[in-house]
RORO-694563 format. One record per residue: residue number from 1; residue in three letters; x, y, z of N, C-alpha, C in turn. Coordinates in Angstrom, 3 decimals, decimal comma. Atoms other than C-alpha are relative to their C-alpha. Layout:
<sites>
   i  aa      n_x      n_y      n_z     ca_x     ca_y     ca_z      c_x      c_y      c_z
 NUM ALA        X        Y        Z        X        Y        Z        X        Y        Z
...
</sites>
This chain:
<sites>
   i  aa      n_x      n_y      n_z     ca_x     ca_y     ca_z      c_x      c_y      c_z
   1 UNK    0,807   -1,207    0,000    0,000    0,000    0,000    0,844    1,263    0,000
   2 UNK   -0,623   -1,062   -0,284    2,849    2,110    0,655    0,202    0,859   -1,624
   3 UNK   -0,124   -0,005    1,274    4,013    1,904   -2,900   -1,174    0,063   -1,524
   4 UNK    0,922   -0,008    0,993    1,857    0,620   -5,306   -1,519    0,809    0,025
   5 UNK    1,519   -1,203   -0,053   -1,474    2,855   -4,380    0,365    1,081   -0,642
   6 UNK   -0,492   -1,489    0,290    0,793    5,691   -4,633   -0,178    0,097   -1,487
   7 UNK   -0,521    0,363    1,639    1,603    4,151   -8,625   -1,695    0,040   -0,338
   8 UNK    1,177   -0,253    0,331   -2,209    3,997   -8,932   -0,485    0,735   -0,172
   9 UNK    0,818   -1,114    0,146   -3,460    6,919   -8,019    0,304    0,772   -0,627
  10 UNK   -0,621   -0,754    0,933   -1,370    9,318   -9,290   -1,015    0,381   -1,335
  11 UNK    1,127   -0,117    1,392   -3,407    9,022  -12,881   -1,126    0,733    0,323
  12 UNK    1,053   -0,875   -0,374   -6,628   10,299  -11,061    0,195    1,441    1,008
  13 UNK   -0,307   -1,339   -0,572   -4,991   13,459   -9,603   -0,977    1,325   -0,264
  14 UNK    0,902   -0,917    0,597   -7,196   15,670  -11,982   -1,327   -0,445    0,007
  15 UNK    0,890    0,701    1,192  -10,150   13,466  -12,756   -1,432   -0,049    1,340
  16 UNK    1,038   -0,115   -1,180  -11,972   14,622   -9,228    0,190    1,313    0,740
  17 UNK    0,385   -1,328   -0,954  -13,333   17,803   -7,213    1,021   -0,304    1,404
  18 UNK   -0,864    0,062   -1,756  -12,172   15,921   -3,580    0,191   -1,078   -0,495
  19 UNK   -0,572    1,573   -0,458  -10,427   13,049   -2,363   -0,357    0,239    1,394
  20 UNK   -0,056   -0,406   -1,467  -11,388   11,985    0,796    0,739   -1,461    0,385
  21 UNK   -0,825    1,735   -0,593   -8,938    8,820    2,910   -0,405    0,170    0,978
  22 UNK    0,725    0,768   -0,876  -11,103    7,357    4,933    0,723   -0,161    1,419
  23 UNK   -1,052    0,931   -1,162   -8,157    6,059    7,295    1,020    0,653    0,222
  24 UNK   -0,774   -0,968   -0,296   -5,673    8,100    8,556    1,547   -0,749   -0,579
  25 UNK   -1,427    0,671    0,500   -3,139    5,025    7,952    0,156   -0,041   -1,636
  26 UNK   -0,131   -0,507    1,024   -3,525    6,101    4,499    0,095    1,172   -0,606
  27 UNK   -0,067   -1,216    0,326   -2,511    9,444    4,667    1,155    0,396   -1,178
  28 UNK   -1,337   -0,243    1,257    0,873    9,592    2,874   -0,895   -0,240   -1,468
  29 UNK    0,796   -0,108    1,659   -1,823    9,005   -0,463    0,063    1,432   -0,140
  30 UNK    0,213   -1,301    0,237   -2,321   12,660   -0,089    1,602    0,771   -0,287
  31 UNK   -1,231   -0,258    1,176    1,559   12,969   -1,573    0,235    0,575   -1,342
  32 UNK    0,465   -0,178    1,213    0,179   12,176   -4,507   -1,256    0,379   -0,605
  33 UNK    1,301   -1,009    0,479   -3,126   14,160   -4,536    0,267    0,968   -0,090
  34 UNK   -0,095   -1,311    0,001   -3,620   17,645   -4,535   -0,695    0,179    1,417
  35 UNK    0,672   -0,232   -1,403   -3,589   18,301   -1,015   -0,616    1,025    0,553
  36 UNK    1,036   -0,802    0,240   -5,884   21,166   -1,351   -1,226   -0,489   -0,379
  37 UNK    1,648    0,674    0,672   -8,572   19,176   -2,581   -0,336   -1,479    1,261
  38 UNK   -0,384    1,253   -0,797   -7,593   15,879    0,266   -0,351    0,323    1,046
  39 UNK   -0,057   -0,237   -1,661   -9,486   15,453    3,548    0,285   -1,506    0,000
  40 UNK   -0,298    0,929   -0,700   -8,472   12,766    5,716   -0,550   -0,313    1,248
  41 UNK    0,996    0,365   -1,276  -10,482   10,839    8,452    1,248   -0,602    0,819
  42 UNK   -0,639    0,781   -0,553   -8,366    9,963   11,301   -1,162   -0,597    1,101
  43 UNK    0,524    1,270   -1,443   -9,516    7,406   13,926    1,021   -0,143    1,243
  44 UNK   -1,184    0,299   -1,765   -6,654    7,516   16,491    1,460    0,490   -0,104
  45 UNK   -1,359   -0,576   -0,362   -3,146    8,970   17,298    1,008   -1,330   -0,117
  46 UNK   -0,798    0,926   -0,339   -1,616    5,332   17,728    0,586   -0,269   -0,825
  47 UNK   -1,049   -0,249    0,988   -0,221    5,347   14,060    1,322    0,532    0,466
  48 UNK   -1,488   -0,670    0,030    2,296    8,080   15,331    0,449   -0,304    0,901
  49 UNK   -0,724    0,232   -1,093    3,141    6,807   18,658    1,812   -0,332    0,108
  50 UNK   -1,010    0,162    0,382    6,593    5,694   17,078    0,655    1,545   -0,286
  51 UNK   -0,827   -1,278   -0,085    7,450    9,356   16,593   -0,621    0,769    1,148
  52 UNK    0,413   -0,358   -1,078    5,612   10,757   19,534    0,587   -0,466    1,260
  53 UNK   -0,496    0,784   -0,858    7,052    8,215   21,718    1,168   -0,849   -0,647
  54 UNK   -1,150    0,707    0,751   10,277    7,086   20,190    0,251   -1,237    0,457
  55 UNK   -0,878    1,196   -0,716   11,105    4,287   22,555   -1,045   -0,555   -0,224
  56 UNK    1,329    1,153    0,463    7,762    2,347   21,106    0,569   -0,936   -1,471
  57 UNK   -0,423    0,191    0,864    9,617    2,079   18,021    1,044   -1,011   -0,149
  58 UNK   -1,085    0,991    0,097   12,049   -1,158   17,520    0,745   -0,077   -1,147
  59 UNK   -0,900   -0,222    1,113   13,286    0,044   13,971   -0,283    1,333   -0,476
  60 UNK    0,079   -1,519    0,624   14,026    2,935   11,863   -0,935   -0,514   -1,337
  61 UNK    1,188    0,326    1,362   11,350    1,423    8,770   -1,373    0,419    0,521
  62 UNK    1,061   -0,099   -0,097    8,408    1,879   11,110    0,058    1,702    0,366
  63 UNK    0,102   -1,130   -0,160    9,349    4,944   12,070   -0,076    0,927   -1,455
  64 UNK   -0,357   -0,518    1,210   10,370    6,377    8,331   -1,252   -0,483   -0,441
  65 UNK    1,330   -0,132    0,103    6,775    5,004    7,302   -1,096    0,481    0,724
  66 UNK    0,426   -1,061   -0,713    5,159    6,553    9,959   -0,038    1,503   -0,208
  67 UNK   -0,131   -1,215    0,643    6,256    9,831    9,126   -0,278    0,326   -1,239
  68 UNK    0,893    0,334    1,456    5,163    9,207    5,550   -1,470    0,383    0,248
  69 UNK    1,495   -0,255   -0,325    1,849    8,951    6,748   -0,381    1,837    1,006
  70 UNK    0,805   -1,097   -1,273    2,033   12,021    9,742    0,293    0,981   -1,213
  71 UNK   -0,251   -1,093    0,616    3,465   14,325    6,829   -1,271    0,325   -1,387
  72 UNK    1,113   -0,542    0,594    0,663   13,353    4,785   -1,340    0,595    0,474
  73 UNK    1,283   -0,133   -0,982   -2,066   13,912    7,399    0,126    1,356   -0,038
  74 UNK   -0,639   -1,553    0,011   -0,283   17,695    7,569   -0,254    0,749   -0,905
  75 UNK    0,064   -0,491    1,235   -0,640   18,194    4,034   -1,122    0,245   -0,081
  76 UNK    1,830    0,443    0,802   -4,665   17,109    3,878   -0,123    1,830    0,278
  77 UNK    0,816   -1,114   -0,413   -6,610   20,358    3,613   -1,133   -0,141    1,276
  78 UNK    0,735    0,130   -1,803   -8,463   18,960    6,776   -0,425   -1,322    0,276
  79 UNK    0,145    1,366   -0,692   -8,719   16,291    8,867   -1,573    0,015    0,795
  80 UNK    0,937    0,198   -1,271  -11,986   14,920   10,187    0,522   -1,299    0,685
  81 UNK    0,052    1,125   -1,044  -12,174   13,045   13,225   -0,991   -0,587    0,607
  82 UNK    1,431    0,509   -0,345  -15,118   10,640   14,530   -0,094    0,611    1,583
  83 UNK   -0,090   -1,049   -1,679  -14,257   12,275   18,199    0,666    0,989    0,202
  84 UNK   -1,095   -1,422   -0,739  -13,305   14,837   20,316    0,724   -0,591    0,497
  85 UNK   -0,838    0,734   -0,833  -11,253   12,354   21,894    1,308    0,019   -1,325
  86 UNK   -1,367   -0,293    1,269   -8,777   12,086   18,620   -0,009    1,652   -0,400
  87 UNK   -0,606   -1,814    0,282   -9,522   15,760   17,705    1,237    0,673    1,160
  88 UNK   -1,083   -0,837   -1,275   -7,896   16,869   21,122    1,093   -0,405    0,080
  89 UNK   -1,284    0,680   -0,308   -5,032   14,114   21,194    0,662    0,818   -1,159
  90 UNK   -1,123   -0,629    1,094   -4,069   15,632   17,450    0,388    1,316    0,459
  91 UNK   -0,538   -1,199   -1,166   -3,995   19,269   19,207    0,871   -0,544    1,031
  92 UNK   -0,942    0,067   -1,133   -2,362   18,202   22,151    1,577   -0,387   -0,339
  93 UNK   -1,413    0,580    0,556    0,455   16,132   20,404    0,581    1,046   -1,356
  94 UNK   -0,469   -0,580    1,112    0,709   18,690   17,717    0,134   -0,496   -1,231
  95 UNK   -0,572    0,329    1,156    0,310   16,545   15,076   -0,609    0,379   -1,555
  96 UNK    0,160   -0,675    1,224   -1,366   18,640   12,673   -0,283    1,396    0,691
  97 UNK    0,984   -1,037   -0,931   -3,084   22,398   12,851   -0,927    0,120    0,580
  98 UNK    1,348    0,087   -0,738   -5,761   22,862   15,034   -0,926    0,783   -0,847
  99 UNK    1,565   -0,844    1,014   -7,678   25,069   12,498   -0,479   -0,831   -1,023
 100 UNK    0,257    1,058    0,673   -7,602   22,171   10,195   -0,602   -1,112    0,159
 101 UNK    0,491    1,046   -0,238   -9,232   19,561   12,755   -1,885    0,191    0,061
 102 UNK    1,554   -0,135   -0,270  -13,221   19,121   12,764   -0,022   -1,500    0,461
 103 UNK    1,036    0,775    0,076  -15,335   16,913   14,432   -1,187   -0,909   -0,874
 104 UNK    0,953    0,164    0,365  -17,466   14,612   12,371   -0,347   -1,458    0,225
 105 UNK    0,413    1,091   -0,643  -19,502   11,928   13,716   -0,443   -0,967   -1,183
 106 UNK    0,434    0,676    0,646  -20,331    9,007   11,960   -1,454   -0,547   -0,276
 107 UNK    2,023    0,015    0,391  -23,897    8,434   10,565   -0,314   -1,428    0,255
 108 UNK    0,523    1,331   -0,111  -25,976    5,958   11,437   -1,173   -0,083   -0,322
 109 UNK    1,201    0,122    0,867  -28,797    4,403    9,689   -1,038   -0,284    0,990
 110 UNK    1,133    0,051   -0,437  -31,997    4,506   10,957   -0,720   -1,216    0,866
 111 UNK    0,683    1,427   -0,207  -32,537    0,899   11,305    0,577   -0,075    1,498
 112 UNK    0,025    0,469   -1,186  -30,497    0,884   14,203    0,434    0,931    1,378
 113 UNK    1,082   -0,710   -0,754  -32,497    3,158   16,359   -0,221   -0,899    0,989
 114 UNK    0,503    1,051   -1,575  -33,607    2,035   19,866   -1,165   -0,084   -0,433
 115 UNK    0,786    0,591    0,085  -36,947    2,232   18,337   -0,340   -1,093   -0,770
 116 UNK    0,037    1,284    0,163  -38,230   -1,364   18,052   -1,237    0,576   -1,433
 117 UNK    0,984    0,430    1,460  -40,089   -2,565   14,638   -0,085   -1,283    0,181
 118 UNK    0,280    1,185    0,072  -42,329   -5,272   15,215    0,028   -0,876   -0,507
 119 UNK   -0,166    1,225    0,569  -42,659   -6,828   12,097    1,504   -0,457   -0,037
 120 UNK   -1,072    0,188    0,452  -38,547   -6,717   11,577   -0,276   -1,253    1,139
 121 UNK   -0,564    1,219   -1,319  -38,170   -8,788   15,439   -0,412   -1,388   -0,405
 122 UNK    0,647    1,558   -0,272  -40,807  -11,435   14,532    0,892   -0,627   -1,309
 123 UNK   -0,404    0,416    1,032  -39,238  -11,611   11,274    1,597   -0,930    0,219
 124 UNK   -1,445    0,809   -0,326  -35,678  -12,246   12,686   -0,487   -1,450    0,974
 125 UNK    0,035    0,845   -1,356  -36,901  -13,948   15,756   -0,974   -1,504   -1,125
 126 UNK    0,810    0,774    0,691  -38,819  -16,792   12,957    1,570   -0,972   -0,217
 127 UNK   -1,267    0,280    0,706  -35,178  -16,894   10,787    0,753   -0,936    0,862
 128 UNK   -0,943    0,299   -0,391  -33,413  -17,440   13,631   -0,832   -1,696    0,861
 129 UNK    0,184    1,246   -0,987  -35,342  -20,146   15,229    0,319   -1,272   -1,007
 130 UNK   -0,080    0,759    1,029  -35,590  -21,917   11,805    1,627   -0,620   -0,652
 131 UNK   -1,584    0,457    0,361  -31,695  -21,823   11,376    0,166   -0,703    0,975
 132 UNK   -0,531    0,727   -1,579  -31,270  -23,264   15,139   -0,893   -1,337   -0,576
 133 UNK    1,274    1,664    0,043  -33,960  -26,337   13,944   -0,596    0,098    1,083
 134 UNK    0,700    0,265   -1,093  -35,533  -25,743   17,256   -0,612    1,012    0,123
 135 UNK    1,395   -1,354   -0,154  -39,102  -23,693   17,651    0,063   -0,113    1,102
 136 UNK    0,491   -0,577   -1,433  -38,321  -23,670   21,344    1,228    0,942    0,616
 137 UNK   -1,208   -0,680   -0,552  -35,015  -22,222   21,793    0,619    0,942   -0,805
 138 UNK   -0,263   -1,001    0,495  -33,703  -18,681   21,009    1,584    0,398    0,082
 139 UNK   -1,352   -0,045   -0,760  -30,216  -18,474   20,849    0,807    1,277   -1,027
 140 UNK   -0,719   -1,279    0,849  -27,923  -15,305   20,040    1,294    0,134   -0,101
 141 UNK   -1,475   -0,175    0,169  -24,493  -14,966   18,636    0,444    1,495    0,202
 142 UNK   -0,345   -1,337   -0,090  -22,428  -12,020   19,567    1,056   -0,336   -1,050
 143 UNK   -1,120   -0,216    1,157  -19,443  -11,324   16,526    0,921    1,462    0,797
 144 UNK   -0,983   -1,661   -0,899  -16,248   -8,725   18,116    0,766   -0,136   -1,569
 145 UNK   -0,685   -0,378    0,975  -14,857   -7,622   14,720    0,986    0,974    0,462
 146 UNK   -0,822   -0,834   -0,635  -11,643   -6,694   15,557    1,391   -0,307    0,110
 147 UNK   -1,158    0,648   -0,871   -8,218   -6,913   17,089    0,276    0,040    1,462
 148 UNK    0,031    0,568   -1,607   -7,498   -7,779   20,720    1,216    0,691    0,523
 149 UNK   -0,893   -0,891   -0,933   -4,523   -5,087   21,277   -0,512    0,655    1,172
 150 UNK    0,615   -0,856   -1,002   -4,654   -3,777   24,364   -0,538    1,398    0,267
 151 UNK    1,302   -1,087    0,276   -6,221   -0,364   23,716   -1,711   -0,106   -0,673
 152 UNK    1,003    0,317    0,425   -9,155   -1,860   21,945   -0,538   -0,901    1,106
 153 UNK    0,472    0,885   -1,431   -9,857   -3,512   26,059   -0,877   -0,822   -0,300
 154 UNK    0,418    1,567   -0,004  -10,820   -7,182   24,859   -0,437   -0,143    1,284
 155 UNK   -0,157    0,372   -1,229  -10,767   -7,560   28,739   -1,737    0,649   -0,117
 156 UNK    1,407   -0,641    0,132  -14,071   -5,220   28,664   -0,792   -0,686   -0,905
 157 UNK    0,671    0,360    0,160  -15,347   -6,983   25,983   -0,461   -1,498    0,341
 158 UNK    0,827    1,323   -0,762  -15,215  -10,259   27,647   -0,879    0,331    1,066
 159 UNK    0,946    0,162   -1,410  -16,799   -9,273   30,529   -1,362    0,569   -0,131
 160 UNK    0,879   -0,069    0,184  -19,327   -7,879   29,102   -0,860   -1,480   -0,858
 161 UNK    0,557    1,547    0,250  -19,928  -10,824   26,734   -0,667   -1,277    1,270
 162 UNK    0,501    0,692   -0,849  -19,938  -12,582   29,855   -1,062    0,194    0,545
 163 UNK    0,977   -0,893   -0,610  -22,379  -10,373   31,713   -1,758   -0,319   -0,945
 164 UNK    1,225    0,227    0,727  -24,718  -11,095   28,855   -0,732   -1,208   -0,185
 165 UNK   -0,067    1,484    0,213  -24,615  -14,691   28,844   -1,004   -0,697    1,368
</sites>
């Protein structure tokens, strides 16, 4: 991704109003945009921790790609962030301008609203009995899409898993 995206994109430099990168660990793309036209969504500070915190770092490659990425994040014409919790860490750590950071929350569809829709429940609650083979027992899978580093507190989500059980 480091490389070859870069060899991709390039060609569509002109051929759009904006670019927007979704992912902050894809900022260095905005190299090869027009970073006047390039916002960038970050999700978290822990990309740069290798230059923020040097002694996290166990080589000079993660660091030298790292900085790839923080110099493109610098470049975007503005960074959104899904919180104030990453907006403030990028202020605090300095790792871009603060007139450049916004807030923007992520949308959520309608469907999943606390208010209940009858026919949808009976509809699932039918599916699901019919996949189990048994019309007497209701049983529910939880799914953790994810990774289990310790900032993403697995520990929390077992215990809640548990809690539910």
């Amino acid at each position: 991704r480091f490389w070859d995206y870069k060899r991709w994109l390039v060609r569509f430099q002109n051929q759009f109003d904006v670019f927007h990168i979704v992912d902050h660990s894809y900022a260095h793309l905005v190299h090869v945009l027009p970073a006047s036209r390039t916002v960038v969504t970050c999700h978290d500070t822990d990309a740069f921790l290798s230059l923020v915190e040097p002694d996290v770092a166990d080589s000079r490659l993660p660091r030298w790609l790292t900085r790839q990425v923080l110099t493109g994040l610098q470049a975007a014409a503005h960074i959104a962030c899904d919180t104030h919790a990453t907006a403030d860490d990028l202020r605090r750590r300095r790792l871009a301008h603060p007139d450049r950071i916004s807030v923007v929350y992520n949308g959520v569809h309608p469907a999943f609203t606390p208010e209940a829709d009858g026919a949808a429940d009976r509809f699932v609650t039918r599916a699901i009995f019919q996949a189990s083979g048994d019309s007497n027992e209701l049983t529910t899978d939880i799914l953790h899409v994810g990774s289990t580093i310790p900032r993403k507190r697995i520990d929390i989500l077992l215990r809640v898993v548990a809690a539910v059980r």
